[in-house]
C-alpha positions as CSV (number, residue, x, y, z in Angstrom):
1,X,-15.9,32.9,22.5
2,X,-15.8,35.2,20.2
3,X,-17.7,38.9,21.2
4,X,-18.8,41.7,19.4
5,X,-20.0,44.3,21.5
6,X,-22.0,47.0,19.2
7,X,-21.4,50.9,19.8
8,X,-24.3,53.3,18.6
9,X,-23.6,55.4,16.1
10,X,-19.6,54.1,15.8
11,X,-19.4,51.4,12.2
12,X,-16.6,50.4,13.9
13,X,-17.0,46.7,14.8
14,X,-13.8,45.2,18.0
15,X,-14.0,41.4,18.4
16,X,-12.2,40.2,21.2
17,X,-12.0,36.8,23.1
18,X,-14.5,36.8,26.4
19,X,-14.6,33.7,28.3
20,X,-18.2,34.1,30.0
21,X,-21.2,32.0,31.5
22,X,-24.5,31.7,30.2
23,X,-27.7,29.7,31.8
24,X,-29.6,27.3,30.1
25,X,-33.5,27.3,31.9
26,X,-36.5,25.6,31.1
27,X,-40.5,25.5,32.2
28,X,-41.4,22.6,33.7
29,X,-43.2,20.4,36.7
30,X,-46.2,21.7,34.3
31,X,-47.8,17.8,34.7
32,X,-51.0,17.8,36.6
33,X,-52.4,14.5,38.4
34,X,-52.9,12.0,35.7
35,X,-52.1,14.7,33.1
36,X,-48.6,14.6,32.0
37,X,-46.5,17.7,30.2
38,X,-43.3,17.1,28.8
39,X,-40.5,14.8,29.3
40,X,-39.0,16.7,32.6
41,X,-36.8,13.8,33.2
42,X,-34.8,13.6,30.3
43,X,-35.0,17.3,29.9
44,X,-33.6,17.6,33.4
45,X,-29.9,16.1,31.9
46,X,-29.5,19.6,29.6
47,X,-30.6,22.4,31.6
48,X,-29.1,23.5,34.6
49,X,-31.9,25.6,35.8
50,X,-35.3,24.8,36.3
51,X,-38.8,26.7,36.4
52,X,-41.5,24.8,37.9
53,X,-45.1,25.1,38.2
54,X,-46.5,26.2,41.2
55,X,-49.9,24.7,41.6
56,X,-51.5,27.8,39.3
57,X,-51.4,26.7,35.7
58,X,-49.7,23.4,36.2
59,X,-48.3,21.4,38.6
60,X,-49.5,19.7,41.9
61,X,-47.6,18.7,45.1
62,X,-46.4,15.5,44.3
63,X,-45.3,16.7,40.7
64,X,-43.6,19.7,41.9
65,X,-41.6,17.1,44.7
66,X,-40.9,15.2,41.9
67,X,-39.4,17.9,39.9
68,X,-37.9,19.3,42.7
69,X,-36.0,16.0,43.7
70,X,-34.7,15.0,40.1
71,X,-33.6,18.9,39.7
72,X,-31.2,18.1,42.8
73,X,-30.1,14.9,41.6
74,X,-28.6,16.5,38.2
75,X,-27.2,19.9,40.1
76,X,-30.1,22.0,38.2
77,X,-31.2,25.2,40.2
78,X,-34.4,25.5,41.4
79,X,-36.6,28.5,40.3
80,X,-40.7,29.0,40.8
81,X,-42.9,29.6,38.3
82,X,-45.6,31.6,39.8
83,X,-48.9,32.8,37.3
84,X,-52.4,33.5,36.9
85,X,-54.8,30.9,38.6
86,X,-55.7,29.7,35.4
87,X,-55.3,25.5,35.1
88,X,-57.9,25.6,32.5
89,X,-55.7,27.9,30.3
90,X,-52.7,26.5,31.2
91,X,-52.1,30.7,32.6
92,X,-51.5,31.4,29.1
93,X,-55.4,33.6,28.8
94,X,-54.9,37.5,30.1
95,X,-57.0,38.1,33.0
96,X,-57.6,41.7,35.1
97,X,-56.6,41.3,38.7
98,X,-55.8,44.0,40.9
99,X,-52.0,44.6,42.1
100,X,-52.5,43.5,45.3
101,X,-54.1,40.5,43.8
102,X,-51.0,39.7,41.6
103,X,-48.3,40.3,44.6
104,X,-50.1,38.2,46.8
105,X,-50.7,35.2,44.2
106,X,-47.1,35.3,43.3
107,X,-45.7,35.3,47.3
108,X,-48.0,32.4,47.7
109,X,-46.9,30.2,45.0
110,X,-43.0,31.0,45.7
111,X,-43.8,29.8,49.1
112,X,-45.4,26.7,48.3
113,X,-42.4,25.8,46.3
114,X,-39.9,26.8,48.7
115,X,-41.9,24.3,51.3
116,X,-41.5,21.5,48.8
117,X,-37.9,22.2,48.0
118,X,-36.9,22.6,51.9
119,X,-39.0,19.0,52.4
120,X,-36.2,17.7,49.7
121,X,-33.0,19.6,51.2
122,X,-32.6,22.2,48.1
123,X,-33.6,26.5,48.0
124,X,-35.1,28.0,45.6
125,X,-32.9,30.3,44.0
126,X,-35.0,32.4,41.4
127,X,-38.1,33.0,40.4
128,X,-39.7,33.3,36.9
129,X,-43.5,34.2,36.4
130,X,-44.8,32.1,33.6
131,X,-46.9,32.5,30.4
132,X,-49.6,35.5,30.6
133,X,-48.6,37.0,33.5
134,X,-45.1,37.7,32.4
135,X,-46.2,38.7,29.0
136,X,-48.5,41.6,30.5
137,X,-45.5,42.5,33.4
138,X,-43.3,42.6,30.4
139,X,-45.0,45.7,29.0
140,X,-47.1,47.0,31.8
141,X,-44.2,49.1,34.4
142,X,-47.1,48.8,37.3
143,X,-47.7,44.8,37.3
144,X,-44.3,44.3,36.9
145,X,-43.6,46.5,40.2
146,X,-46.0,44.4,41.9
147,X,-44.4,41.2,41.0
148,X,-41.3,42.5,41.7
149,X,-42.6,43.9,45.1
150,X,-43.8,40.3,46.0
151,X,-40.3,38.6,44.9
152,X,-38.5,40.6,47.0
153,X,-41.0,40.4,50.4
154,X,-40.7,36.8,50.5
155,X,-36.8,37.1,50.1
156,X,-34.3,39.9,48.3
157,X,-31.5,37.1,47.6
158,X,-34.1,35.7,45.0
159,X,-33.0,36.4,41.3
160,X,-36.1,37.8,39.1
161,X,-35.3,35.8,35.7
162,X,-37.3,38.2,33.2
163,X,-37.5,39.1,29.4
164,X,-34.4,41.2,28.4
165,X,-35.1,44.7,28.1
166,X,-38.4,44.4,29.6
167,X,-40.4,46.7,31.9
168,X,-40.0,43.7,34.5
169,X,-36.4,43.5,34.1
170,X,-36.4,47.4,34.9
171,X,-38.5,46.9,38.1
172,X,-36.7,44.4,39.5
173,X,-33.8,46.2,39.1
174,X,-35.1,49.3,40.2
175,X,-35.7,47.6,43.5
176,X,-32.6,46.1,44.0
177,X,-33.8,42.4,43.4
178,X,-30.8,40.2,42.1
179,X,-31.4,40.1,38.3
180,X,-31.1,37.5,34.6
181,X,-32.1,38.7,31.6
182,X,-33.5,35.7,29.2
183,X,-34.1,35.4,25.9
184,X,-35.8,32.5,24.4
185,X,-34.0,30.0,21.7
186,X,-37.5,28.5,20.5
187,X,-39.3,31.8,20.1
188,X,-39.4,34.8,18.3
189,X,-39.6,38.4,18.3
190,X,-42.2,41.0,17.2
191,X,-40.5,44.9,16.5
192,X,-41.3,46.3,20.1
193,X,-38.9,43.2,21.3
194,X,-41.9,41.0,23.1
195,X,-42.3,37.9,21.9
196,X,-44.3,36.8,19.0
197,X,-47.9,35.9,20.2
198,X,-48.0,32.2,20.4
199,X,-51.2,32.4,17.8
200,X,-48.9,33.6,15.2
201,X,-47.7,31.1,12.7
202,X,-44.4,32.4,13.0
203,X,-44.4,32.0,17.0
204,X,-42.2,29.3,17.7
205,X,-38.7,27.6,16.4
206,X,-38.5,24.1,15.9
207,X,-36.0,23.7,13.8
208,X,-32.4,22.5,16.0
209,X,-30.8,24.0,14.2
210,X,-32.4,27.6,13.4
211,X,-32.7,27.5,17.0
212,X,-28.8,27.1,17.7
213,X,-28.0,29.8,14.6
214,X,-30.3,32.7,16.7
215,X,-29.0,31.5,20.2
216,X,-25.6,32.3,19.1
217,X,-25.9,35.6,17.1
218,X,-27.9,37.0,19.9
219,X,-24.9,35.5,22.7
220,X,-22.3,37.0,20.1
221,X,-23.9,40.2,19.3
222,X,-25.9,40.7,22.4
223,X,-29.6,41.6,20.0
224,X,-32.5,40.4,18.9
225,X,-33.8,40.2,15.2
226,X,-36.9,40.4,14.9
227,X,-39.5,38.7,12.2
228,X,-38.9,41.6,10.4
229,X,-35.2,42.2,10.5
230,X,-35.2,44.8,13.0
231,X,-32.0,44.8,14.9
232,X,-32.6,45.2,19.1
233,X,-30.3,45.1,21.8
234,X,-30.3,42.6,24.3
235,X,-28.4,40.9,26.9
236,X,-28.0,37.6,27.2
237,X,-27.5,36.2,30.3
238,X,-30.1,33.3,30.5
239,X,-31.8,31.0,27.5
240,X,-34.9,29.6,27.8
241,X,-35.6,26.4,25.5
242,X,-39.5,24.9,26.7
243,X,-40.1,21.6,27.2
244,X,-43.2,21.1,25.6
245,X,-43.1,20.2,21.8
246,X,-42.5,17.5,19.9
247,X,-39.1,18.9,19.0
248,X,-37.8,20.2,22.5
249,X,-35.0,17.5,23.8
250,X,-33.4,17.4,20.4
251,X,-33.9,21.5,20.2
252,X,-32.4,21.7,23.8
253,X,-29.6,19.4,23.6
254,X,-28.6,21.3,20.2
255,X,-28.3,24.5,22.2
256,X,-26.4,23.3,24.6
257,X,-24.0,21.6,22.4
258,X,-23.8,24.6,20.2
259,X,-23.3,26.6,23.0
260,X,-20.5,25.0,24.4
261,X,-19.1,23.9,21.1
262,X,-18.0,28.0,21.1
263,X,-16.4,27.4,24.1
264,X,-18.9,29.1,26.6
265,X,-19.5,27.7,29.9
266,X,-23.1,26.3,31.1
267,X,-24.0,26.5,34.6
268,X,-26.6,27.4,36.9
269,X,-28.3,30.7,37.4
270,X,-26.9,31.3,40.7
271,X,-23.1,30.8,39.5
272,X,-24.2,32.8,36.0
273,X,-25.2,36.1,38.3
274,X,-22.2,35.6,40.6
275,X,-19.7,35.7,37.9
């Protein structure tokens, strides 16, 4: 693989050869009783780490065993997806909850999932908070302690996977907690380095191949580009292509072949933070 690491204020640019590890994840488990979200199955065959609902915004105990046990099958991590209690607004709609409120919502879903996963014989090895609740811990340093504070109370071996250069990336870290910054193939960015609101026309990549072309210049030059150009640095240790549009096997499968077509290893989070 080809790397270009970028030096502020130097126009000198030194490529050298890296042989490195980077994590493809996904949301999912996100079906409810007869409600069904996503093809989890299929997508299951070209990630190798998985973030599943919790019971909150999605998700239900026999969906999350379900996920749990076809994760297993196909040697895909297992990470929780902890969020607001929101099923209505599939825990994308901000709400105001005090701190204590959001620690102990998030312990209690990570512990649900760790019940179902022991009941199958797998761990759960990360932990991702999903939708509004990440967006708001993204920019607000105070939520983001209190997730991370939860994390590590029900167990400090648990990697945070959170938004590259994000104020929950920062708490977790500040803390100690294992860490993976993610950046997102089917999403973009606004100028502060958040994503672009999903009401945005602009929000989401559904184009393969677009999708492919930004994975790899952010892998090779370790930034994001935002919608307007701006340049920000990032690092790039997890991708996150979702499972729920009409485009998201063929968009995943393209950024794993893409990925590995530049000679860059796929593998679990676990093995990803250990190397």
């Amino acid at each position: 693989m080809w790397f270009r690491p970028r030096q502020p204020g130097h126009n000198i640019e030194i490529w050298f050869i890296m042989t490195i590890k980077i994590n493809l994840n996904s949301d999912m488990g996100e079906s409810f009783g007869a409600w069904t979200m996503g093809d989890d199955d299929t997508l299951l065959t070209v990630v190798n780490s998985a973030n599943i609902a919790c019971g909150f915004h999605g998700g239900d105990p026999m969906v999350m065993d379900h996920t749990v046990r076809a994760a297993l099958a196909n040697g895909v991590s297992l990470g929780a997806h902890p969020s607001f209690q929101d099923l209505h607004g599939f825990g994308r709609r901000e709400m105001k909850i005090s701190h204590a409120e959001a620690e102990n919502i998030t312990a209690y879903q990570i512990g649900a999932l760790q019940g179902i996963a022991a009941a199958a014989g797998g761990q759960v090895t990360h932990v991702k908070p999903h939708g509004a609740i990440n967006n708001m811990a993204c920019r607000d340093r105070a939520l983001a302690d209190a997730l991370a504070r939860a994390v590590k109370a029900v167990d400090p071996n648990l990697i945070m996977l959170a938004p590259t250069g994000s104020e929950l990336l920062a708490a977790s870290r500040a803390i100690n907690l294992p860490t993976a910054s993610e950046v997102f193939a089917d999403r973009t960015y606004g100028d502060d380095g958040n994503l672009t609101p999903r009401g945005n026309p602009d929000a989401m990549v559904h184009d393969p191949d677009q999708a492919v072309a930004n994975v790899l210049a952010m892998i090779r030059d370790q930034q994001l580009v935002s919608t307007s150009g701006k340049e920000i640095p990032a690092e790039v240790q997890s991708i996150c292509v979702h499972g729920d549009g009409p485009t998201a096997i063929a968009l995943a499968r393209a950024v794993r072949a893409g990925i590995e077509a530049e000679g860059i290893a796929i593998a679990p989070l676990p093995e990803v933070i250990a190397a």
